[in-house]
Every structure is written in structure tokens, then in C-alpha cells.
Backbone as JSON, one array per atom type, in Angstrom:
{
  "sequence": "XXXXXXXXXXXXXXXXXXXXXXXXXXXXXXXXXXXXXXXXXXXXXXXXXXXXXXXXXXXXXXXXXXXXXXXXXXXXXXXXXXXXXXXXXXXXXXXXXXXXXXXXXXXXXXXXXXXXXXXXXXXXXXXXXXXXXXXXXXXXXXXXXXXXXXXXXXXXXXXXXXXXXXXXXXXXXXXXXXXXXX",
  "N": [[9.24, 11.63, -14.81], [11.35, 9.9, -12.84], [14.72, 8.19, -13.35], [15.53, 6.01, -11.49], [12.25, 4.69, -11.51], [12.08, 5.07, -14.7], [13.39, 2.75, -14.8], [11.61, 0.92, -13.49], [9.38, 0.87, -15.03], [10.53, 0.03, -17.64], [11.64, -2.88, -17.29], [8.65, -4.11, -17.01], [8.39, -3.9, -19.45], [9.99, -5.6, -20.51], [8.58, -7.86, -20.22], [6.83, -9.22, -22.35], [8.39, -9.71, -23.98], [10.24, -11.34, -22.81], [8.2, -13.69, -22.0], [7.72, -14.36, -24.8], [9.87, -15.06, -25.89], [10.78, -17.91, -24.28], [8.45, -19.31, -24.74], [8.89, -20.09, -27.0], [8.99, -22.12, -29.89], [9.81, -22.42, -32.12], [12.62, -21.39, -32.08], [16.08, -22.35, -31.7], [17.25, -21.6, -29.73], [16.22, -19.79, -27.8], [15.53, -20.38, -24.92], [17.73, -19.71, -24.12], [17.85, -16.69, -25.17], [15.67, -16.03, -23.64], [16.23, -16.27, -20.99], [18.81, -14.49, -20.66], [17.27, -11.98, -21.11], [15.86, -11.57, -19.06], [17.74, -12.0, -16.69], [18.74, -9.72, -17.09], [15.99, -7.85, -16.66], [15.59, -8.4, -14.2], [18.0, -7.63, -13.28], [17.51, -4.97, -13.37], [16.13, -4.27, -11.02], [17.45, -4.85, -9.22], [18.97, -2.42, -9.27], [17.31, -0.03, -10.15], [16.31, 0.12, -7.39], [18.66, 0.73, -5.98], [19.95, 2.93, -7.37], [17.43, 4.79, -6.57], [17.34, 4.96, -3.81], [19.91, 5.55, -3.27], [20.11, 7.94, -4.6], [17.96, 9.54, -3.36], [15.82, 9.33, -4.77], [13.25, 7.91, -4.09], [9.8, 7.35, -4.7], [6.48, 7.41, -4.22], [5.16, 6.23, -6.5], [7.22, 4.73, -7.39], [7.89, 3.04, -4.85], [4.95, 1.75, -4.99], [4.96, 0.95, -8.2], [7.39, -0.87, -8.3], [7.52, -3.3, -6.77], [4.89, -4.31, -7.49], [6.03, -5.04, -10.52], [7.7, -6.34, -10.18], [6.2, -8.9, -9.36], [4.6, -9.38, -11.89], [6.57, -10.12, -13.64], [7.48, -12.26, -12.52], [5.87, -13.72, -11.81], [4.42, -14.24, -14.67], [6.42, -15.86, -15.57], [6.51, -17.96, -13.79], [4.02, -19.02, -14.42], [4.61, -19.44, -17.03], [6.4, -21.62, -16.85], [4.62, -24.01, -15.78], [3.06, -24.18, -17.78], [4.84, -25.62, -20.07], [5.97, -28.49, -21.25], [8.54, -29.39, -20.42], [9.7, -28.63, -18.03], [9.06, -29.48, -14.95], [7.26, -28.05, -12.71], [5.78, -27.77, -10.1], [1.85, -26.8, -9.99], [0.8, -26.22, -7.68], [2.55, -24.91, -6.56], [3.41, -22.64, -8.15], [0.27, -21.52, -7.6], [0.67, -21.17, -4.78], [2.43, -19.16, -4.65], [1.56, -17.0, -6.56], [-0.97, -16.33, -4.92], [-0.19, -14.95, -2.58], [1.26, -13.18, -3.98], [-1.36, -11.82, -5.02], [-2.41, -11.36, -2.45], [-1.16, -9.64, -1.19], [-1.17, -7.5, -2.47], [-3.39, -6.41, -2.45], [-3.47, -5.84, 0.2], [-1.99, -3.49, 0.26], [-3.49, -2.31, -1.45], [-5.6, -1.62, 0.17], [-4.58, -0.41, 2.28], [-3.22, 1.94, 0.29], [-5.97, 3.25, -0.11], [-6.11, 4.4, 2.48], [-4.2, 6.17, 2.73], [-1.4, 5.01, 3.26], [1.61, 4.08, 2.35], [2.65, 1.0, 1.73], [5.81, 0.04, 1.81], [8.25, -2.57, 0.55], [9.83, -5.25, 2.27], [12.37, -6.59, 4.17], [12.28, -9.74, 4.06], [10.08, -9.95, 2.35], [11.73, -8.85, -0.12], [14.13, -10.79, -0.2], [12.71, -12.63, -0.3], [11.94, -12.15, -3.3], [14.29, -12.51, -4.44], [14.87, -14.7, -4.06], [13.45, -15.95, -5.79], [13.42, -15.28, -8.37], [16.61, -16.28, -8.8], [15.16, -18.86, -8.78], [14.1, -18.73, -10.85], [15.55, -18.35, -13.11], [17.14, -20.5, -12.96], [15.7, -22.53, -13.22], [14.35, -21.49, -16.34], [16.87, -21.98, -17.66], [17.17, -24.64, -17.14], [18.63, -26.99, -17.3], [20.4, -30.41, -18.12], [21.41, -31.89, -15.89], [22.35, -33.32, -13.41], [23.39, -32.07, -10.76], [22.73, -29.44, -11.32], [19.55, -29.65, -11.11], [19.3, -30.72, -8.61], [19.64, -28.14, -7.72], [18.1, -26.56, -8.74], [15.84, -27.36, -7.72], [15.81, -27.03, -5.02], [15.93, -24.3, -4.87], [13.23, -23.96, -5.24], [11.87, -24.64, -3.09], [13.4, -22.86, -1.08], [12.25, -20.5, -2.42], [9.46, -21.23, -1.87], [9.16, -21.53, 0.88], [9.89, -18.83, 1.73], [7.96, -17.05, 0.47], [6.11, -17.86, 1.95], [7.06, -16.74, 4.56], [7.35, -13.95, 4.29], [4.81, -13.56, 3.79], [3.69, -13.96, 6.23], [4.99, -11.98, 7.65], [4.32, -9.58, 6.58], [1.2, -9.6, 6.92], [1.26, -10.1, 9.86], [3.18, -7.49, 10.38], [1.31, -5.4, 9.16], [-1.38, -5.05, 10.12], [-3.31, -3.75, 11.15], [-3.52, -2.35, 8.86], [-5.49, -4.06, 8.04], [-7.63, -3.27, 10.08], [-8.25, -0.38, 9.94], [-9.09, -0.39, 7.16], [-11.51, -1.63, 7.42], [-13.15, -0.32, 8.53]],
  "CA": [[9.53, 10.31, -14.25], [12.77, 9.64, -12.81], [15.32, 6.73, -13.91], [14.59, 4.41, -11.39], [11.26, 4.68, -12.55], [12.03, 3.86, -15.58], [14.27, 1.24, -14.96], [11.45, -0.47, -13.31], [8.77, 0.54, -16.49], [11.59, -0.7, -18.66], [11.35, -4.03, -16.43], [7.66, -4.62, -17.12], [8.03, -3.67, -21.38], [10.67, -6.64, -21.2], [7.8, -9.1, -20.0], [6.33, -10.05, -23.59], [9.99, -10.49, -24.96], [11.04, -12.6, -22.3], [7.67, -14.61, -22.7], [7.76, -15.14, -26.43], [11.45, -16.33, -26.48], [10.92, -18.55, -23.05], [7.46, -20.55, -24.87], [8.99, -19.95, -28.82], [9.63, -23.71, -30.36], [10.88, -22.58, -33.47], [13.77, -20.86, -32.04], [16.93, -23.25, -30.84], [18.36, -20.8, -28.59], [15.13, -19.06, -27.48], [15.62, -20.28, -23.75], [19.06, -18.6, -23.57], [17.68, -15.3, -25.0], [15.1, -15.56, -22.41], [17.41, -16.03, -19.36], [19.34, -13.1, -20.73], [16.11, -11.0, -20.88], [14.89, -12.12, -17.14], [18.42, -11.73, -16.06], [18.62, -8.01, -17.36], [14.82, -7.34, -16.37], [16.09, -8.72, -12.66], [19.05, -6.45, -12.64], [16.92, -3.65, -13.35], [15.32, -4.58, -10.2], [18.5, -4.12, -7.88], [19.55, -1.15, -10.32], [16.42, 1.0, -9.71], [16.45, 0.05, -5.73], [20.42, 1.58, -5.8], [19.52, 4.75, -7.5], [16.42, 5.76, -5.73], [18.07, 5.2, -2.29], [21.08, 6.6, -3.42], [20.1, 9.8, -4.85], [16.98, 10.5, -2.83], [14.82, 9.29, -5.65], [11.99, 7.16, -3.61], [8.6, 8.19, -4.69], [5.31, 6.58, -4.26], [4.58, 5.47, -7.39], [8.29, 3.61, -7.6], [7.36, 2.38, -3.96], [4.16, 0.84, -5.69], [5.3, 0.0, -9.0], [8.52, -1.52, -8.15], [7.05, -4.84, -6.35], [4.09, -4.83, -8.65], [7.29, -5.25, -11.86], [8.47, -7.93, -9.93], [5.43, -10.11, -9.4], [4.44, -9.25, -12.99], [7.82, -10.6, -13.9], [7.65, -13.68, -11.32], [4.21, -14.71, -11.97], [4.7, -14.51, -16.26], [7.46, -17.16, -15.61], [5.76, -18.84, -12.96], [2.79, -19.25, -15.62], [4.92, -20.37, -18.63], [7.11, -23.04, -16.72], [3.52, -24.66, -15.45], [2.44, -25.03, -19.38], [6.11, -25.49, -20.27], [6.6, -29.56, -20.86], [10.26, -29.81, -20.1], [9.99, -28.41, -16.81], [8.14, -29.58, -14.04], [7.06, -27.18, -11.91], [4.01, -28.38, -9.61], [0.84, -25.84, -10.48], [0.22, -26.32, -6.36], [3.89, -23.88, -5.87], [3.0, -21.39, -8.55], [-0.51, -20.88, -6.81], [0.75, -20.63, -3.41], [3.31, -17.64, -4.48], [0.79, -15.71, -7.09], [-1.87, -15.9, -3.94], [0.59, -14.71, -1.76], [1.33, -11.55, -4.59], [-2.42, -11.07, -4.69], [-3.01, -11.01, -1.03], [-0.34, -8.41, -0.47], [-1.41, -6.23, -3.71], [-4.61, -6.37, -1.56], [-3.61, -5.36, 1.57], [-1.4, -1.88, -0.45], [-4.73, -1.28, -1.93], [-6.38, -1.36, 1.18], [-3.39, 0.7, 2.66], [-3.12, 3.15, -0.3], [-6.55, 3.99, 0.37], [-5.9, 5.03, 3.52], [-2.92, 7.31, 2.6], [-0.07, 4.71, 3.45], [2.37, 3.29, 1.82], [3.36, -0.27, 2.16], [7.03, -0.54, 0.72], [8.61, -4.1, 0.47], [10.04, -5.69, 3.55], [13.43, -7.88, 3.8], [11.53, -10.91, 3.6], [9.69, -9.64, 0.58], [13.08, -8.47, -1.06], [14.81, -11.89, -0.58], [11.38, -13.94, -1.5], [12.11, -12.07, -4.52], [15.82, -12.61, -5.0], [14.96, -16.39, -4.09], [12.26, -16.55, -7.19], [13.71, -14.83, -9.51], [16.87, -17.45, -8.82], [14.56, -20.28, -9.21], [13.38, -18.63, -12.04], [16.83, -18.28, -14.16], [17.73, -22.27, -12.86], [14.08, -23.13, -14.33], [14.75, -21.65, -17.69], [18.21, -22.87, -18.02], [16.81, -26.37, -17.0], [20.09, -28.04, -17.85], [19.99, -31.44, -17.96], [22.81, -32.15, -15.05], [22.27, -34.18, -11.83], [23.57, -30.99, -9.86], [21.72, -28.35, -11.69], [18.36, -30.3, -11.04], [19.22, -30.4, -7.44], [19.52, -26.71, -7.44], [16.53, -26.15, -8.99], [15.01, -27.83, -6.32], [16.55, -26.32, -3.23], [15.31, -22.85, -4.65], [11.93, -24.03, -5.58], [11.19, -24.82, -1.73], [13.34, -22.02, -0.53], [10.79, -19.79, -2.42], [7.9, -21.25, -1.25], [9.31, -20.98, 2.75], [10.34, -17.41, 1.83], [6.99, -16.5, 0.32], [4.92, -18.35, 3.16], [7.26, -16.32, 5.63], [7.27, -12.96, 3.75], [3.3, -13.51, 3.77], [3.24, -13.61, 7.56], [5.51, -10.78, 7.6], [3.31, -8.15, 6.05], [0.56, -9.63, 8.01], [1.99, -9.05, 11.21], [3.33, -5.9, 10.52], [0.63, -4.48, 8.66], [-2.5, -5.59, 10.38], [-3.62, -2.35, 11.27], [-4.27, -1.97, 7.56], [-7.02, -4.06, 7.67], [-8.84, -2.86, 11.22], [-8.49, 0.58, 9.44], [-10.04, -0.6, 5.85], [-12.57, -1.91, 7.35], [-14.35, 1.22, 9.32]],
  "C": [[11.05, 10.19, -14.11], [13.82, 8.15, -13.16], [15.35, 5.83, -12.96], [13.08, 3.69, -11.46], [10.81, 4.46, -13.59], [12.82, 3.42, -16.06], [13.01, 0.43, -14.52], [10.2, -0.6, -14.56], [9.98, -0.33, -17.06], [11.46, -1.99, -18.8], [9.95, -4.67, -16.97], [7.65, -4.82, -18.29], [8.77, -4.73, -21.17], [9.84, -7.53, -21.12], [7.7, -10.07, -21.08], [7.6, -10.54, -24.53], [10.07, -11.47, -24.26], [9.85, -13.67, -22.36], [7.68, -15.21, -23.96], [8.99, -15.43, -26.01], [11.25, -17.79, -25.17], [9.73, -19.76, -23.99], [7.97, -20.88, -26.53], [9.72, -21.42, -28.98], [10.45, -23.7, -31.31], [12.17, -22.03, -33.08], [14.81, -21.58, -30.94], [17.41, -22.59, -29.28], [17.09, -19.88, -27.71], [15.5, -19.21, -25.39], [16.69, -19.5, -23.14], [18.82, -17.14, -23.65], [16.58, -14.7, -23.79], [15.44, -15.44, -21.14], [17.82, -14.6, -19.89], [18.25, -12.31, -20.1], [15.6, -10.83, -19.15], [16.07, -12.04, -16.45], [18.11, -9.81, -15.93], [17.65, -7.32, -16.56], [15.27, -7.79, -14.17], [16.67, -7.73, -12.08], [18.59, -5.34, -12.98], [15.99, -3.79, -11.8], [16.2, -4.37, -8.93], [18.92, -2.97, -8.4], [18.58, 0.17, -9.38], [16.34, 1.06, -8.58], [17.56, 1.52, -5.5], [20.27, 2.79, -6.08], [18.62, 4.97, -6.71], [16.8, 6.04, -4.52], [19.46, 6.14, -2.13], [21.17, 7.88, -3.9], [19.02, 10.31, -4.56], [15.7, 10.47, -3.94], [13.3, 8.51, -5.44], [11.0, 7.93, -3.91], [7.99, 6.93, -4.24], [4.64, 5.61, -4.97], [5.98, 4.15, -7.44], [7.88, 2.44, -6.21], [6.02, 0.97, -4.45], [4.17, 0.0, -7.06], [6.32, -0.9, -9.18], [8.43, -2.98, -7.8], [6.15, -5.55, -7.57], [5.13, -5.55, -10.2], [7.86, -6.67, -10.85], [7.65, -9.0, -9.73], [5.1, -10.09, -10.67], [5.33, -10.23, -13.5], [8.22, -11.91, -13.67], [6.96, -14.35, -12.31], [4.29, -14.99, -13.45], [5.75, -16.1, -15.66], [7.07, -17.94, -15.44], [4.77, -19.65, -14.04], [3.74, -20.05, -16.66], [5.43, -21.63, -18.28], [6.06, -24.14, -16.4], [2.98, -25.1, -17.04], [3.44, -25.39, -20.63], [5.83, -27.47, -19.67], [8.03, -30.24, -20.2], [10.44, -29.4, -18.74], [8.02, -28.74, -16.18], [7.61, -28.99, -12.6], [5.27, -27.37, -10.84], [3.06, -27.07, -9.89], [0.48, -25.29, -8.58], [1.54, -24.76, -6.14], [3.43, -22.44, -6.48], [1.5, -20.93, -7.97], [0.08, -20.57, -5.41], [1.75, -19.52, -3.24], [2.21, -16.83, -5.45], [-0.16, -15.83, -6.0], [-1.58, -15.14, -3.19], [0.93, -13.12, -2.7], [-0.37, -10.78, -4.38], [-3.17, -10.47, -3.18], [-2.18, -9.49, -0.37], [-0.54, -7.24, -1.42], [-2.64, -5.55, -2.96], [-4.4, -5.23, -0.67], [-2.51, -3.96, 1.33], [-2.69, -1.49, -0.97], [-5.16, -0.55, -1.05], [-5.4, -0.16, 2.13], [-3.76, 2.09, 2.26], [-4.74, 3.95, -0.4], [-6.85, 4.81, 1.29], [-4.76, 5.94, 3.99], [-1.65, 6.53, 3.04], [-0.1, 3.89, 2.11], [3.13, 2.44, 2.24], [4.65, -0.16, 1.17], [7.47, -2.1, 1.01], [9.4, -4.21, 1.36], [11.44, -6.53, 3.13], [13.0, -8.8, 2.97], [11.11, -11.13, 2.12], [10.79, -9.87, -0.86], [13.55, -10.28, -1.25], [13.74, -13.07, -0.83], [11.65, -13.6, -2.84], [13.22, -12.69, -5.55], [15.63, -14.21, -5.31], [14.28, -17.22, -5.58], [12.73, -16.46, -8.33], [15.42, -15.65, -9.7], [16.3, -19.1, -9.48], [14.21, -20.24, -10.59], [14.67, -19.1, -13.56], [17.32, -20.02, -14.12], [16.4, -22.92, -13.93], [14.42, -23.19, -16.16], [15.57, -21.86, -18.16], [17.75, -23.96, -18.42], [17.89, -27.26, -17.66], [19.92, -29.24, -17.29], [21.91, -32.65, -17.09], [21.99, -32.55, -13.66], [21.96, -32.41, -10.58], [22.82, -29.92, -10.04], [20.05, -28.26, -11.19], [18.44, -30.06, -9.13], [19.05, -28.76, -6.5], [18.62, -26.02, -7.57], [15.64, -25.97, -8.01], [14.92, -27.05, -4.82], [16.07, -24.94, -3.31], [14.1, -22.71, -4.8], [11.58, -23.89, -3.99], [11.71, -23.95, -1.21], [12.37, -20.68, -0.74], [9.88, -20.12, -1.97], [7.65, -21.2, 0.08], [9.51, -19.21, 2.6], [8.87, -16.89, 1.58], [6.04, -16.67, 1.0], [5.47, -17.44, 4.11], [6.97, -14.93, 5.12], [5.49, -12.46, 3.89], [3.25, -12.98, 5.3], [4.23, -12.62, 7.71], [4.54, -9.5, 7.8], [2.25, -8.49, 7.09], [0.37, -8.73, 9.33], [1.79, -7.54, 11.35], [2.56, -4.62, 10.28], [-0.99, -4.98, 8.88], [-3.37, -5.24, 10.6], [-4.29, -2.04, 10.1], [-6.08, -2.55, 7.54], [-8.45, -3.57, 8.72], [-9.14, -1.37, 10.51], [-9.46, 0.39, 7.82], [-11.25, -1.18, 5.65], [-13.79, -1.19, 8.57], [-15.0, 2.01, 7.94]]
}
């Protein structure tokens, strides 16, 4: 296995840290060690990109596990800030981006049965960048006028990025399904 490989394993083992400190009551500081963690686990996420492109390290499996580590990653968050009192996160936003991961995990299944590989798209990339943003403002949740507004502005730019990112793949990959279904 090569190291951006596992930079993005690495990425997925941080999950259950950055959940326990993100829902942990007894611990004052717990939300800060979980930003850290979800920052880190992020920047392993442009890290592993940089090497594989840069030294010829793209495989198949990084191709497939690389997105999968980032909805993993998303969607955990997504999940805790929804049963997370202090933040209000509508339940309606986090379904309409984990549907939007499952529909496209879908349509790589349906792919990788058919010998392609779907890799991740602009769109995709900066739906990600946009979430995983919203995500770090979320668990901050600082209690500032301006901060709150920021929150905001990335909550809905994720959910236009992940509605457009959706019709993206679509589009582009539509073929997948006239082929997965002969």
C-alpha cells in the first residue's frame, strides 16, 4: 500500500476519535480536540490527492477509497451535529447530502462492475471542500453574530454544491446506468 493510501486509511481510523471528542460532555475542550482531529483528517485529504498525482501514485483502490474517507468523514459529523443540541443543523440538509453520497457510491458500484472507474469530479472535490468547511464552522459553533452567519452561508453553499455535484455525475456518467442495466 502506498502513502497516499495510507494517508487516506489513516483518515478513516481518525473517525471514532473525532466522534468521541465532538459528542464527549465530560470533556471542556473536547470540541477543540475534535476540530483539530477533522482538520488533520481533512488535510490528509488534500495531502494524499498531492502525492498520488505527484508521484504517479493513482491506483484504483485510492480512486475508490479516497471519496468513500471523505463521505465517511462528512456523514459521521453530519450525524453528530443533527443529535448535537447546541447546534442546529436541520436533519432535512444532512439527508439531502448523505443521499446524494449514497446515490453516487451506487452509481461506482454499478460502474466498478463494469470495469470503470468513476474518480471524483471538480464539483465533487469542492462539494467536499465546501462540507468539510461547514463542518469545522459547525464544531467551532462560536457564539459570535459573524461566525453564525458563516456557518450559514456554507451550510447552503453545500447543499447547492452537493445538488450540483449530483447532477454532475449524472450527466456525465449516465452511460453507467444503460450499461448496468443489460
Amino acid at each position: 500500500m502506498n502513502l497516499p493510501n495510507k494517508l487516506t486509511m489513516l483518515r478513516v481510523c481518525m473517525i471514532p476519535f473525532f466522534i468521541y471528542f465532538l459528542l464527549s460532555t465530560s470533556m471542556p475542550n473536547g470540541k477543540f480536540i475534535a476540530c483539530a482531529i477533522f482538520i488533520l483528517a481533512s488535510l490528509t485529504d488534500w495531502f494524499d490527492g498531492y502525492l498520488a498525482r505527484k508521484h504517479h501514485l493513482v491506483t484504483n483502490f485510492g480512486k475508490f477509497m479516497d471519496p468513500l474517507a471523505d463521505k465517511l468523514l462528512v456523514s459521521s459529523a453530519l450525524i453528530c451535529f443533527v443529535a448535537m443540541d447546541s447546534i442546529k443543523l436541520p436533519a432535512w440538509i444532512v439527508i439531502v447530502i448523505i443521499s446524494r453520497e449514497f446515490i453516487i457510491s451506487g452509481f461506482r458500484l454499478i460502474a466498478s462492475d463494469n470495469g470503470v472507474v468513476i474518480a471524483a469530479s471538480y464539483w465533487g472535490k469542492f462539494k467536499t471542500v465546501s462540507q468539510m468547511i461547514m463542518s469545522i464552522l459547525l464544531i467551532l459553533h462560536l457564539d459570535q453574530k459573524g461566525f453564525y452567519v458563516a456557518e450559514q452561508i456554507f451550510i447552503y453553499i453545500s447543499v447547492i454544491l452537493t445538488i450540483v455535484s449530483l447532477i454532475d455525475y449524472i450527466v456525465k456518467n449516465k452511460n453507467v446506468l444503460s450499461e448496468g442495466s443489460k
